[in-house]
GUTITOR-22707 format. One record per residue: z, x, y of N, C-alpha, C in turn; residue number from 1; residue in three letters. Coordinates in steps of 0.2 Angstrom, whole numbers. Layout:
N
Z X Y Z X Y Z X Y NUM ALA;
...
***
This chain:
55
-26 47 73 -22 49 67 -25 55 63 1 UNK;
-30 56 65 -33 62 62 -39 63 57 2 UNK;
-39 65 52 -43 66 46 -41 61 39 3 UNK;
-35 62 39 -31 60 34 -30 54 34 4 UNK;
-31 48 37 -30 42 38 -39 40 37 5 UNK;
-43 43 38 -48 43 37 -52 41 33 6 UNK;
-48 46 28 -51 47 20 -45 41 16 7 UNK;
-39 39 19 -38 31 14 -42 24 15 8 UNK;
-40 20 10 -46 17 7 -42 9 6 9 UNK;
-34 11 4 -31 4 1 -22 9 3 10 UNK;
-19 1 6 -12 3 7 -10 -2 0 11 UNK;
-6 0 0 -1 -5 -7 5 -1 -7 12 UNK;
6 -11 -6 15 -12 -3 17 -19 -6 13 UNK;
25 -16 -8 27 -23 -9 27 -30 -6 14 UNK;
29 -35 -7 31 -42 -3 38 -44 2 15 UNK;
40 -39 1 46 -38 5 44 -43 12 16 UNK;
49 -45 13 47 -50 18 49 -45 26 17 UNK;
51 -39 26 49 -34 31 44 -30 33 18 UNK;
38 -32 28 34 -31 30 28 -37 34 19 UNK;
27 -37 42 25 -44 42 18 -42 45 20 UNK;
15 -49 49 9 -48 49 6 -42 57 21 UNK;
11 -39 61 10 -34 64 12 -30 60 22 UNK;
14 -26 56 15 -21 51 4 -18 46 23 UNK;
3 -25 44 -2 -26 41 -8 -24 45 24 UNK;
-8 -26 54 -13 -26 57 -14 -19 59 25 UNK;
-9 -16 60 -11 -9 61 -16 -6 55 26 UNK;
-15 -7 49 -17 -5 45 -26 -7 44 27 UNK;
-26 -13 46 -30 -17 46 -35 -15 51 28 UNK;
-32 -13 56 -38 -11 63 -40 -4 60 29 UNK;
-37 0 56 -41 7 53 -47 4 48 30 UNK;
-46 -2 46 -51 -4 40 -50 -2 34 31 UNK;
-43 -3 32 -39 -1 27 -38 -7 23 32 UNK;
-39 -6 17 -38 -16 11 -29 -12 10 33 UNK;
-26 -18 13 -21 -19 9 -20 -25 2 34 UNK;
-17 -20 -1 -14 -22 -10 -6 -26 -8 35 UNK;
-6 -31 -11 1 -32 -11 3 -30 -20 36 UNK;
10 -28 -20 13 -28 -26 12 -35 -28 37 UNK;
13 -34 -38 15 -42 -42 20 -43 -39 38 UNK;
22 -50 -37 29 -54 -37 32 -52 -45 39 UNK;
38 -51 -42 44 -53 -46 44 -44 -50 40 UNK;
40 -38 -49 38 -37 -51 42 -27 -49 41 UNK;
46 -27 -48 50 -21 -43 49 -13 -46 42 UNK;
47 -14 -52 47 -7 -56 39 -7 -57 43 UNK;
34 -9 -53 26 -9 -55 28 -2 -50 44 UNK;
29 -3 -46 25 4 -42 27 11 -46 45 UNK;
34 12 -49 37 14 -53 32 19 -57 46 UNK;
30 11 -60 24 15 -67 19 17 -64 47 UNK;
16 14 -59 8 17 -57 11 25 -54 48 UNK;
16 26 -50 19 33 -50 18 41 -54 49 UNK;
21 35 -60 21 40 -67 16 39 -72 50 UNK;
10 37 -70 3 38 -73 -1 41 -69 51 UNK;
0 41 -62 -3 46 -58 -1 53 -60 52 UNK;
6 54 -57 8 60 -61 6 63 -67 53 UNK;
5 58 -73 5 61 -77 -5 65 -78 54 UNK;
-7 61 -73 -16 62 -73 -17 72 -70 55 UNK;
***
């Protein structure tokens, strides 16, 4: 995958239930942490979006 998968550190994703545990392990054999979103909580990624942007 190159360089650039390299340098990530953490996936973060919601709970969506199309996310399942072959989706995960790919990420996982790079040695990636995945984050899950808050439950119930649809507009979090939202805001982390627009606090980045705004850094």
């Amino acid at each position: 995958m190159g360089i650039r998968i390299e340098s990530l550190r953490f996936l973060l994703r919601d709970r969506d239930g199309k996310y399942g545990e072959a989706f995960d392990a790919v990420f996982e054999a790079e040695e990636m942490e995945i984050l899950k979103g808050a439950p119930r909580a649809p507009r979090m990624n939202a805001h982390c979006e627009r606090i980045i942007g705004s850094i």
